[in-house]
mmCIF file of the N, C-alpha and C atoms, coordinates in Angstrom:
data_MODEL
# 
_entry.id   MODEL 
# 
loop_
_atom_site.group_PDB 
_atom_site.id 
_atom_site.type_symbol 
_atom_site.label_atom_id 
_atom_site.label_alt_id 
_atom_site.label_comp_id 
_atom_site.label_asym_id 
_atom_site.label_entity_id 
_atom_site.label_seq_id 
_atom_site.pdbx_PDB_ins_code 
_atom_site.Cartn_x 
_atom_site.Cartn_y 
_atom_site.Cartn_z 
_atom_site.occupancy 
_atom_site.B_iso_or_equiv 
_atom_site.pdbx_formal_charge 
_atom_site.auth_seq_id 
_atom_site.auth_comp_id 
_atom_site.auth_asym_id 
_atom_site.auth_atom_id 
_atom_site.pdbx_PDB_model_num 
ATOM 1   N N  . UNK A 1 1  ? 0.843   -1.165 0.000  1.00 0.00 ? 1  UNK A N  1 
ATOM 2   C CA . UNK A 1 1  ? 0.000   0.000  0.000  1.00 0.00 ? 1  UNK A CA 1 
ATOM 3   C C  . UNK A 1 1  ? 0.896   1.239  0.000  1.00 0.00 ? 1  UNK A C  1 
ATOM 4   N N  . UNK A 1 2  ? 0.748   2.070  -0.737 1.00 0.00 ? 2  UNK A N  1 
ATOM 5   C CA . UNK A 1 2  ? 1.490   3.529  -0.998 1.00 0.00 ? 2  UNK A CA 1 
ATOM 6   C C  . UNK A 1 2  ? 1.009   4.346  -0.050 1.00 0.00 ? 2  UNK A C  1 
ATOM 7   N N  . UNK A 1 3  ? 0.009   4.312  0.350  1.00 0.00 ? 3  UNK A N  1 
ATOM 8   C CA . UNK A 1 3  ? -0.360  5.463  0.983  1.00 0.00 ? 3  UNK A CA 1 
ATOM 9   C C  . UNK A 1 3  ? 0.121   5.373  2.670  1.00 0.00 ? 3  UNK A C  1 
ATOM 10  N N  . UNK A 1 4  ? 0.601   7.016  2.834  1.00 0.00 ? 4  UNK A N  1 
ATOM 11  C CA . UNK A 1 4  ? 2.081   7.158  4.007  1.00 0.00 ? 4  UNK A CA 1 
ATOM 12  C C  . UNK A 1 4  ? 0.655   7.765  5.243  1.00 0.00 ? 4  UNK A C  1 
ATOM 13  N N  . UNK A 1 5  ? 0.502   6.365  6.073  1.00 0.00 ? 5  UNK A N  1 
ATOM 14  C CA . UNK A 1 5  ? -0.522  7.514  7.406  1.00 0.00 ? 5  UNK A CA 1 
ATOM 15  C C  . UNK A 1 5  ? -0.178  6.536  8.418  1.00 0.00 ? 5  UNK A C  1 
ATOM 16  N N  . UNK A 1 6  ? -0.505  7.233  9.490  1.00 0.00 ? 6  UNK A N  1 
ATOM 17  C CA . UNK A 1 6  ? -0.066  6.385  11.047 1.00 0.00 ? 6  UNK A CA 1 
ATOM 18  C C  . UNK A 1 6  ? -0.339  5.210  11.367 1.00 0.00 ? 6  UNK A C  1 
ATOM 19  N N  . UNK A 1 7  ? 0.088   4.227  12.598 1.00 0.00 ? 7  UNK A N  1 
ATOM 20  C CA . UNK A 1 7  ? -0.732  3.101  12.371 1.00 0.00 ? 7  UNK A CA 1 
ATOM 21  C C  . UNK A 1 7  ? -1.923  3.555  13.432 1.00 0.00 ? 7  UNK A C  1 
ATOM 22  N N  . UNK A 1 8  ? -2.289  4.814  14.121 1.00 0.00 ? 8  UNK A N  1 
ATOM 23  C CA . UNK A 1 8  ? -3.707  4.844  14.072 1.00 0.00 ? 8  UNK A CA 1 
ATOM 24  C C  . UNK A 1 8  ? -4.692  5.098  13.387 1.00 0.00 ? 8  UNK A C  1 
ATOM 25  N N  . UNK A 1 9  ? -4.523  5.837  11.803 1.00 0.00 ? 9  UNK A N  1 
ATOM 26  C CA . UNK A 1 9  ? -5.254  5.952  11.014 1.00 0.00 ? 9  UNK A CA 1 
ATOM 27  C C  . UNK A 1 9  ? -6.075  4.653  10.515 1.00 0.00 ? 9  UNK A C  1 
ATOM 28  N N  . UNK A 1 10 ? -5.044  3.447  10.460 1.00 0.00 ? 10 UNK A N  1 
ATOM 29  C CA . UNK A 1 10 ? -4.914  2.325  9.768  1.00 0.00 ? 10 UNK A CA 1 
ATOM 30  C C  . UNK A 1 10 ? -5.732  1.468  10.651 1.00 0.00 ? 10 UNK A C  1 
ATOM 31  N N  . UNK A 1 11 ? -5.516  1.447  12.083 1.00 0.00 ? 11 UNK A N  1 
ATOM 32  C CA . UNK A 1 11 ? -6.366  0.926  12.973 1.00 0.00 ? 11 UNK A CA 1 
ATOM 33  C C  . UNK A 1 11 ? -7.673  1.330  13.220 1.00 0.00 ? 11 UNK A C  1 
ATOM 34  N N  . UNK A 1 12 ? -8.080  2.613  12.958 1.00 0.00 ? 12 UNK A N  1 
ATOM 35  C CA . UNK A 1 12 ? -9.475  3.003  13.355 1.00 0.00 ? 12 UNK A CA 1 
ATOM 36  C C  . UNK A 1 12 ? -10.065 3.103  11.865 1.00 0.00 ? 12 UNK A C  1 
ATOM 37  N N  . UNK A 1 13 ? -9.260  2.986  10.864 1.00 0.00 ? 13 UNK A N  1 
ATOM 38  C CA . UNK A 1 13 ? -9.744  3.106  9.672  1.00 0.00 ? 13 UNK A CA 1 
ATOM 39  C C  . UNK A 1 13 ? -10.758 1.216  9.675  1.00 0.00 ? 13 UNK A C  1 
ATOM 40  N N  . UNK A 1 14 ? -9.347  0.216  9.620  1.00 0.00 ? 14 UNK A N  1 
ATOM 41  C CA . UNK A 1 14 ? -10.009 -1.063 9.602  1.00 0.00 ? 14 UNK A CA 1 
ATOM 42  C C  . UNK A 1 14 ? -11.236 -1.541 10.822 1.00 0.00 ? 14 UNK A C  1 
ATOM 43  N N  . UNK A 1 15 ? -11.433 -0.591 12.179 1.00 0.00 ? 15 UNK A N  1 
ATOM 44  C CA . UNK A 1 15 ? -12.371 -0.857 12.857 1.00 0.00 ? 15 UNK A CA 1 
ATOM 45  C C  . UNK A 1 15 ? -13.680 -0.444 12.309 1.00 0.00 ? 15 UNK A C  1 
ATOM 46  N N  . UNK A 1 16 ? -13.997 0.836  11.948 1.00 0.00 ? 16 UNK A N  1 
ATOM 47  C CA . UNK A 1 16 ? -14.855 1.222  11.153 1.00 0.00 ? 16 UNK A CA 1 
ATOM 48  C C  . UNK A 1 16 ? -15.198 0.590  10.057 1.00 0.00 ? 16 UNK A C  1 
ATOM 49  N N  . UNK A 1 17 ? -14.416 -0.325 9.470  1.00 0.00 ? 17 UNK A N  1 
ATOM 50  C CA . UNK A 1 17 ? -14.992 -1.614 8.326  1.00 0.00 ? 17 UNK A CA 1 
ATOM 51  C C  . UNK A 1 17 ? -15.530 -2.214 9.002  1.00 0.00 ? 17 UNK A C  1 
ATOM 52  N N  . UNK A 1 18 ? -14.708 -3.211 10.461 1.00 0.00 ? 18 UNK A N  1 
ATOM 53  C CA . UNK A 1 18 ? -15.468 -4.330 10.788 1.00 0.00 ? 18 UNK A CA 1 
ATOM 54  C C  . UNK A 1 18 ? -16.552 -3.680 11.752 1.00 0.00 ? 18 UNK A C  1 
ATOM 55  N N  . UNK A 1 19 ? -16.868 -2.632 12.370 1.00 0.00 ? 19 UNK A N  1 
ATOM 56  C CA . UNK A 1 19 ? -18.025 -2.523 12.578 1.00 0.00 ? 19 UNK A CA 1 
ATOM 57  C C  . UNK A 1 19 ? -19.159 -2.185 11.697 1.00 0.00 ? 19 UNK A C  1 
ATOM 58  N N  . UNK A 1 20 ? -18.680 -1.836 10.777 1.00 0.00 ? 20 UNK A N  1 
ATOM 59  C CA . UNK A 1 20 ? -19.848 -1.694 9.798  1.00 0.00 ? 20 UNK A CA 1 
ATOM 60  C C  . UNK A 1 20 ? -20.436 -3.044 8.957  1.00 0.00 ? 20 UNK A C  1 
ATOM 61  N N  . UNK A 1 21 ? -19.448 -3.806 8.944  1.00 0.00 ? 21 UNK A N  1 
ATOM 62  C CA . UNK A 1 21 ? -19.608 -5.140 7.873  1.00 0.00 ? 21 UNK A CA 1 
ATOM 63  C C  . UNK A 1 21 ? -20.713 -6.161 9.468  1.00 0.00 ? 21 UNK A C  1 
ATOM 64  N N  . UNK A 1 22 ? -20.485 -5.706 10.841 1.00 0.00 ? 22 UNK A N  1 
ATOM 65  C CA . UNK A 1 22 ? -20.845 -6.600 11.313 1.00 0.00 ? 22 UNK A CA 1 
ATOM 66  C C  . UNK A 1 22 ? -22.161 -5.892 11.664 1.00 0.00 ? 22 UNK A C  1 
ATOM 67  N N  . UNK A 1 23 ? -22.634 -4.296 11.311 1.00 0.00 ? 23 UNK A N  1 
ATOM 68  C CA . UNK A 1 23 ? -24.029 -4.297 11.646 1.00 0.00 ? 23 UNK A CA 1 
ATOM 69  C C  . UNK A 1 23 ? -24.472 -4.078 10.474 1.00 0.00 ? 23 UNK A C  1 
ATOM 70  N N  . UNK A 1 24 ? -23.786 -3.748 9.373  1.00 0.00 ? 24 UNK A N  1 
ATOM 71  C CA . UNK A 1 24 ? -24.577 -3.563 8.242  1.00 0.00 ? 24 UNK A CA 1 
ATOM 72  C C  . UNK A 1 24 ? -25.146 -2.288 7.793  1.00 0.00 ? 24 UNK A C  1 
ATOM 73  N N  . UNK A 1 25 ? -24.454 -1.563 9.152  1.00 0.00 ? 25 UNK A N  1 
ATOM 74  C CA . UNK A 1 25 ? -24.572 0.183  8.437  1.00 0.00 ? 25 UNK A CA 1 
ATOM 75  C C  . UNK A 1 25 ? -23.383 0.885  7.469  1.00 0.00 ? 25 UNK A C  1 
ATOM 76  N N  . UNK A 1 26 ? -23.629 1.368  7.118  1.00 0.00 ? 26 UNK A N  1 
ATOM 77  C CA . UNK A 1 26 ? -22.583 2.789  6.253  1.00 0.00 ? 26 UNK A CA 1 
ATOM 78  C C  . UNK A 1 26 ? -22.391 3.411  6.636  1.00 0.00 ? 26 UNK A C  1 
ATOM 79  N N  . UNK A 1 27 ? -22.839 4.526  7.922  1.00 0.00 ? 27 UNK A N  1 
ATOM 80  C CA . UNK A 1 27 ? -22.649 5.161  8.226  1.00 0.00 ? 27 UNK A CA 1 
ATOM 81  C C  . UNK A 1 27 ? -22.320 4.412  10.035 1.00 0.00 ? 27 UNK A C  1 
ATOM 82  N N  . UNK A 1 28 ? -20.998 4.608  10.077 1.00 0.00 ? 28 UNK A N  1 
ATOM 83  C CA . UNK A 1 28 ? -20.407 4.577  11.732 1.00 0.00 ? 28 UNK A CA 1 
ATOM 84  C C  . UNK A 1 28 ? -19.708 5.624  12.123 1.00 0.00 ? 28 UNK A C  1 
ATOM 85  N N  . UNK A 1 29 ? -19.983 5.322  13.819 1.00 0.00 ? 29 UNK A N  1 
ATOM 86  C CA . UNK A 1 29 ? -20.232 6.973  15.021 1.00 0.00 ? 29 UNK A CA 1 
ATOM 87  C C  . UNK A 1 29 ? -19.657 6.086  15.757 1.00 0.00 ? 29 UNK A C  1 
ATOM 88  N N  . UNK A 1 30 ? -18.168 6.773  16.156 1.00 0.00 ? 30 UNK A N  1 
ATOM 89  C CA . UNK A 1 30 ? -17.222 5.707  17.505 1.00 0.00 ? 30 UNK A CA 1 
ATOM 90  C C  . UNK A 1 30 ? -16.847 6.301  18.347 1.00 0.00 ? 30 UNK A C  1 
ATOM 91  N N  . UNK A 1 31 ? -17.036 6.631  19.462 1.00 0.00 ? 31 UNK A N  1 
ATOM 92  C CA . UNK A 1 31 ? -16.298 7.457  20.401 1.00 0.00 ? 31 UNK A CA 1 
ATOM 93  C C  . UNK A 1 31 ? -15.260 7.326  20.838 1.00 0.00 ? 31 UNK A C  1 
ATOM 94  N N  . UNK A 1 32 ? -14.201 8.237  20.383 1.00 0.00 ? 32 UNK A N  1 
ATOM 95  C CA . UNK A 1 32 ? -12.962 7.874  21.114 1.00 0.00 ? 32 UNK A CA 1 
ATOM 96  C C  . UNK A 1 32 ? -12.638 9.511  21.899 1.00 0.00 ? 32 UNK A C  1 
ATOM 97  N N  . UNK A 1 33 ? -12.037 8.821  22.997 1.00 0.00 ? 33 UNK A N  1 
ATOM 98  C CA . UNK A 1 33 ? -11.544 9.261  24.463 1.00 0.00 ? 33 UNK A CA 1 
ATOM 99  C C  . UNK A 1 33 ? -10.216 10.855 24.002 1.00 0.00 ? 33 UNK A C  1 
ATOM 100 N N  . UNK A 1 34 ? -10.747 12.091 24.198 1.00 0.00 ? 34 UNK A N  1 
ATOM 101 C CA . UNK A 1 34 ? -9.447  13.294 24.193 1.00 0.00 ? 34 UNK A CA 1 
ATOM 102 C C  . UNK A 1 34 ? -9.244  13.761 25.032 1.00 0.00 ? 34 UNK A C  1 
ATOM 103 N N  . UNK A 1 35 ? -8.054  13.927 25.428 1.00 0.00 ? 35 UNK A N  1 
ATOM 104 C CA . UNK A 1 35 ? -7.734  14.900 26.678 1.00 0.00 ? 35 UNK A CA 1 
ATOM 105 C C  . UNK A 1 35 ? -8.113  16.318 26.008 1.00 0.00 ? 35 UNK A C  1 
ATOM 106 N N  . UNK A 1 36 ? -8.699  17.542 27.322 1.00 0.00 ? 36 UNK A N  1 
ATOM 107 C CA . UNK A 1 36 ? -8.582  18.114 26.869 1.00 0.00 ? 36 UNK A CA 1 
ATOM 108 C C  . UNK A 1 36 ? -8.716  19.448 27.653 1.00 0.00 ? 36 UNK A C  1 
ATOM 109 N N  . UNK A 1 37 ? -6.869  19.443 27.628 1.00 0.00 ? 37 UNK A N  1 
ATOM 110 C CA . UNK A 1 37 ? -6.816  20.128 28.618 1.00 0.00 ? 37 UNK A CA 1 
ATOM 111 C C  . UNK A 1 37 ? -5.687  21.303 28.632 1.00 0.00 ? 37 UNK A C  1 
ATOM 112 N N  . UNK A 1 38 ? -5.183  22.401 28.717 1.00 0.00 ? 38 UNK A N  1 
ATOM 113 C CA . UNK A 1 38 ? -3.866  22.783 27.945 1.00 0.00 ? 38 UNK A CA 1 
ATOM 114 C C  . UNK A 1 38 ? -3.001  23.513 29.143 1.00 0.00 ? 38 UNK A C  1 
ATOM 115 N N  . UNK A 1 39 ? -2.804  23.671 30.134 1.00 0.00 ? 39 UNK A N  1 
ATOM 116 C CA . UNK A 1 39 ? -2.136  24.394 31.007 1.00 0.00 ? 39 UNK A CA 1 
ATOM 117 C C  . UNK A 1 39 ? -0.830  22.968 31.644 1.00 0.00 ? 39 UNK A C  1 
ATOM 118 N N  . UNK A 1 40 ? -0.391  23.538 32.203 1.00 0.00 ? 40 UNK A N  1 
ATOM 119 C CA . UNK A 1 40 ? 0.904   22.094 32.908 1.00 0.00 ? 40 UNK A CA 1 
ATOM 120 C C  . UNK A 1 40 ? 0.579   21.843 34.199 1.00 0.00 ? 40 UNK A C  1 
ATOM 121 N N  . UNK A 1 41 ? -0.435  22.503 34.556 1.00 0.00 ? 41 UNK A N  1 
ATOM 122 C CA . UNK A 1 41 ? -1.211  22.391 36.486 1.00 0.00 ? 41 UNK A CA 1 
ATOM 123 C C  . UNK A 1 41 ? -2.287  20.957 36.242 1.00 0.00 ? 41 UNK A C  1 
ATOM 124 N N  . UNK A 1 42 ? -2.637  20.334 34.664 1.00 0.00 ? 42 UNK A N  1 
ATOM 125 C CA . UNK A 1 42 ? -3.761  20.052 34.871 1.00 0.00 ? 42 UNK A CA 1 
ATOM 126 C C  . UNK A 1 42 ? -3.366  18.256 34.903 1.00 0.00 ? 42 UNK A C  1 
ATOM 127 N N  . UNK A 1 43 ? -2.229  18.053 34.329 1.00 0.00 ? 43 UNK A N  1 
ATOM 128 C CA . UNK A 1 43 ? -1.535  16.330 33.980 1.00 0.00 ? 43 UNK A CA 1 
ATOM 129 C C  . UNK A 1 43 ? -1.778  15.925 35.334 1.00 0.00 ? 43 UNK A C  1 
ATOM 130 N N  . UNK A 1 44 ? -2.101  16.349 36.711 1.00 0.00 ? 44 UNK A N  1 
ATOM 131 C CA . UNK A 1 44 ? -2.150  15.468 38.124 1.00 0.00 ? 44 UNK A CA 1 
ATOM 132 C C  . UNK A 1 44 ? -3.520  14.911 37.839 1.00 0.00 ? 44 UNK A C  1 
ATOM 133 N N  . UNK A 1 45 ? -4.371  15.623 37.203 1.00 0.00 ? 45 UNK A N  1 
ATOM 134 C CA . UNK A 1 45 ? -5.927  15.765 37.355 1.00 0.00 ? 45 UNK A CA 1 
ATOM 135 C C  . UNK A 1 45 ? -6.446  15.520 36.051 1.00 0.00 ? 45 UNK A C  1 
ATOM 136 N N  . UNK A 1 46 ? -5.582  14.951 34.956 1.00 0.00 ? 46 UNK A N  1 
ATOM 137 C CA . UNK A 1 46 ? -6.367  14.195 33.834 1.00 0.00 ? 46 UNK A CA 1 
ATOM 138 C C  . UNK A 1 46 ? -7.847  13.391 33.481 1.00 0.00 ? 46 UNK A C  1 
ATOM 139 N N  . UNK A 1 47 ? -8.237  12.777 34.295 1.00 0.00 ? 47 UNK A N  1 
ATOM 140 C CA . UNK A 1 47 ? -9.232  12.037 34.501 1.00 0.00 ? 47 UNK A CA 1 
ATOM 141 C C  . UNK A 1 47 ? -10.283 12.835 34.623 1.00 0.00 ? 47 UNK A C  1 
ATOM 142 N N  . UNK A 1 48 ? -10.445 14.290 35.248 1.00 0.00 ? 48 UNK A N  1 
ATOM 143 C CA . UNK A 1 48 ? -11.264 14.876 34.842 1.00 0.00 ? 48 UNK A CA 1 
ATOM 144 C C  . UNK A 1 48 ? -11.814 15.776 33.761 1.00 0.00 ? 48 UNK A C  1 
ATOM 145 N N  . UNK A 1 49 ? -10.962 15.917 32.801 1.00 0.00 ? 49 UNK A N  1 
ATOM 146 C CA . UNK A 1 49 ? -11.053 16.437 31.619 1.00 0.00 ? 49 UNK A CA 1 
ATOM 147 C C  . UNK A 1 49 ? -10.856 15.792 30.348 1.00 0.00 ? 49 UNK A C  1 
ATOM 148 N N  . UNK A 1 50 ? -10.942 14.049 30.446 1.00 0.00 ? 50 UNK A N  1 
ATOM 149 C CA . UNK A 1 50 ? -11.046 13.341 29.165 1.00 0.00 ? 50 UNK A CA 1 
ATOM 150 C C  . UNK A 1 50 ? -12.475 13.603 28.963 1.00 0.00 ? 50 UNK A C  1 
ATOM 151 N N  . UNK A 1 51 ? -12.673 13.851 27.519 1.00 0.00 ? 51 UNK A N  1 
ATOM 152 C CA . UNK A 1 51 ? -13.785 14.002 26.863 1.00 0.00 ? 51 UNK A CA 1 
ATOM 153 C C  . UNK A 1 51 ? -13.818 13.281 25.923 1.00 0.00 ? 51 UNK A C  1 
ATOM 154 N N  . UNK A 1 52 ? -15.275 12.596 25.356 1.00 0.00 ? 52 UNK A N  1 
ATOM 155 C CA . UNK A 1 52 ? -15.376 11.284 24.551 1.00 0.00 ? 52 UNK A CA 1 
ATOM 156 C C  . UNK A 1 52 ? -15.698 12.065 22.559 1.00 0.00 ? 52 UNK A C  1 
ATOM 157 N N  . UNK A 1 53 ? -14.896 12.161 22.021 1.00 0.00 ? 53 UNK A N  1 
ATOM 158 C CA . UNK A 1 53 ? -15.241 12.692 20.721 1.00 0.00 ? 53 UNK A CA 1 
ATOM 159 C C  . UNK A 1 53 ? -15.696 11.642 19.721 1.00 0.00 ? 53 UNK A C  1 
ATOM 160 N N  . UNK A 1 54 ? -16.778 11.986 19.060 1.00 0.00 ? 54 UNK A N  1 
ATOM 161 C CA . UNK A 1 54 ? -17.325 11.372 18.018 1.00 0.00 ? 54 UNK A CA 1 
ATOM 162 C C  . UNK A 1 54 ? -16.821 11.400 16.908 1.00 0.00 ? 54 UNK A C  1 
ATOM 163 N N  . UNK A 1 55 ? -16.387 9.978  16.457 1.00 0.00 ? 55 UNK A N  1 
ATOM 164 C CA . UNK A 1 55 ? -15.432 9.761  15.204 1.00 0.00 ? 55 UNK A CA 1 
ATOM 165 C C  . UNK A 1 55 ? -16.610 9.339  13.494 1.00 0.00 ? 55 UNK A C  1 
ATOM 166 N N  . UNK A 1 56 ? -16.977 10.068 12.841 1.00 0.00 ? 56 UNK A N  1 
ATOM 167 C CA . UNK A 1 56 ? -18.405 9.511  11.941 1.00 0.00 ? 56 UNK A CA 1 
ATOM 168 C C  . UNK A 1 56 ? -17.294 9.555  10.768 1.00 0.00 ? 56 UNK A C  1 
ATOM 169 N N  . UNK A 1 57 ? -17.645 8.115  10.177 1.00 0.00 ? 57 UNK A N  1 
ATOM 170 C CA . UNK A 1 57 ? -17.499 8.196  8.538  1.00 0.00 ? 57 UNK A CA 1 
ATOM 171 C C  . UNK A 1 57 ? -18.536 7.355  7.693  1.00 0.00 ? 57 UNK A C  1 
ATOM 172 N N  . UNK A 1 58 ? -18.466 7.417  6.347  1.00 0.00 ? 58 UNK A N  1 
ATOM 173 C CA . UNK A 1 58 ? -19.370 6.298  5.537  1.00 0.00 ? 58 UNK A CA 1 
ATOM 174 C C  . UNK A 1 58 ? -18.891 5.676  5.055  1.00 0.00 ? 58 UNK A C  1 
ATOM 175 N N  . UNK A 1 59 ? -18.751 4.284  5.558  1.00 0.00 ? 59 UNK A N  1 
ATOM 176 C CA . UNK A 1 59 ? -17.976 3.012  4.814  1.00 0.00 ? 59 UNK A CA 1 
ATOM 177 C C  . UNK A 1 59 ? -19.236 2.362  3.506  1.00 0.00 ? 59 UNK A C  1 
ATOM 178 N N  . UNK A 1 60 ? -18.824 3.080  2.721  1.00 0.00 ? 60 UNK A N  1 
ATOM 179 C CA . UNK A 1 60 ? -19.367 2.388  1.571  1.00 0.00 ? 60 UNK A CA 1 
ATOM 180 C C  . UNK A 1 60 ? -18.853 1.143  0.913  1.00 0.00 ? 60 UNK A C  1 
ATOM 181 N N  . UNK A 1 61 ? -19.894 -0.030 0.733  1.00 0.00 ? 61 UNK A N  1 
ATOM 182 C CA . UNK A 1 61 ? -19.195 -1.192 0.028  1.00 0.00 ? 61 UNK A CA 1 
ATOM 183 C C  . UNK A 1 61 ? -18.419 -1.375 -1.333 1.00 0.00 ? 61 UNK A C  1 
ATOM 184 N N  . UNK A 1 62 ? -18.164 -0.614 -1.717 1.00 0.00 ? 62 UNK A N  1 
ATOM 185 C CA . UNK A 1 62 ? -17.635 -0.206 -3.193 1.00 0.00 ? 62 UNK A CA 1 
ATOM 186 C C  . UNK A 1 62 ? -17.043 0.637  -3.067 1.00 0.00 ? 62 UNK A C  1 
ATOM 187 N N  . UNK A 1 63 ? -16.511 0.980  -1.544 1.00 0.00 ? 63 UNK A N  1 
ATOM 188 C CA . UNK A 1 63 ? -15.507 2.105  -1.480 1.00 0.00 ? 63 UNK A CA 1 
ATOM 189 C C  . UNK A 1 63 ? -14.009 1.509  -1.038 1.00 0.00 ? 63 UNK A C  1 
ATOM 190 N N  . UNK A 1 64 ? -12.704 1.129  -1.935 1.00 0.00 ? 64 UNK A N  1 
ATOM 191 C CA . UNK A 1 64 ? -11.559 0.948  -1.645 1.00 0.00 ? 64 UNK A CA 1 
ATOM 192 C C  . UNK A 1 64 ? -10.845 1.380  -0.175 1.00 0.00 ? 64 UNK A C  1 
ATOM 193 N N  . UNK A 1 65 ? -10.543 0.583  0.365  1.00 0.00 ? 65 UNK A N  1 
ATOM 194 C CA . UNK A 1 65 ? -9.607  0.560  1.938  1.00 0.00 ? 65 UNK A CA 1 
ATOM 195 C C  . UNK A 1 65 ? -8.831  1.957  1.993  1.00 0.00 ? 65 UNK A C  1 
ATOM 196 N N  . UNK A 1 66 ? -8.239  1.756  0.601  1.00 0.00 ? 66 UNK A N  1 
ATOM 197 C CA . UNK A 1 66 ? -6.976  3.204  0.497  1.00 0.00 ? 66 UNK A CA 1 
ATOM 198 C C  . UNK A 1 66 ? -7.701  4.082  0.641  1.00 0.00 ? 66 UNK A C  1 
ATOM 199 N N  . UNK A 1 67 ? -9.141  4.727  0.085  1.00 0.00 ? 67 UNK A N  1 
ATOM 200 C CA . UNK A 1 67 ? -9.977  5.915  0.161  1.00 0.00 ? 67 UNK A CA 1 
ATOM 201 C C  . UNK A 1 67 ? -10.300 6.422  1.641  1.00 0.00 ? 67 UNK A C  1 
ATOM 202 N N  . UNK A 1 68 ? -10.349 5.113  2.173  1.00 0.00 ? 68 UNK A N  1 
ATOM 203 C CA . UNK A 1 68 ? -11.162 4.879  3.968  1.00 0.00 ? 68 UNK A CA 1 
ATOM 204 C C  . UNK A 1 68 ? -9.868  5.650  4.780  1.00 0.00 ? 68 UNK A C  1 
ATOM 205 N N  . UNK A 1 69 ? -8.947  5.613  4.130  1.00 0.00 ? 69 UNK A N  1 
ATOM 206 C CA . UNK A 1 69 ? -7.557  5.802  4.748  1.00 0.00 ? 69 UNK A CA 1 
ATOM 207 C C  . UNK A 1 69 ? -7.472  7.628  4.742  1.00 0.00 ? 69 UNK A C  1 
ATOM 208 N N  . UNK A 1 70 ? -8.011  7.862  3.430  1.00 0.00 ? 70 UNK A N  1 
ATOM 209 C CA . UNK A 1 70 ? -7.282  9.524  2.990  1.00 0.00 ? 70 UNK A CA 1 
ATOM 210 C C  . UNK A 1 70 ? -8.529  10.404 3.938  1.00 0.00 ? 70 UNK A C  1 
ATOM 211 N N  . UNK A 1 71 ? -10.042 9.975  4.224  1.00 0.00 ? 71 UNK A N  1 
ATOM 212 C CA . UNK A 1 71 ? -11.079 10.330 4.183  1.00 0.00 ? 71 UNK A CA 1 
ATOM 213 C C  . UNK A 1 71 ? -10.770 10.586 5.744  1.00 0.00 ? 71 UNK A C  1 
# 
């Protein structure tokens, strides 16, 4: 594969297939976990400022892996 992206792109890219192939939607919504927090007082007290962000794409069946990747 040519195309140059992280191996988390690559990992949440192929989860979003297999959750979609296993409910049968096109459209998947995943929450993943951000800190979000920006001062240097706040790293003791992390746990209270992870926030859950909504990850949406459309895995279309006729849509190539590499596309799922750039998208």
């Amino acid at each position: 594969m040519a195309e140059s992206t992280t191996m988390n792109t690559l990992l949440l890219s192929a989860f979003f297939v297999f959750i979609s192939r296993h409910t049968g939607d096109e459209d998947v919504i995943i929450g993943s976990p951000m800190i979000g927090h920006s001062r240097s007082i706040f790293p003791q007290t992390v746990g209270y400022f992870v926030n859950t962000l909504p990850l949406r794409t459309s895995v279309r069946e006729n849509l190539p892996f590499s596309a799922l990747l750039t998208t």
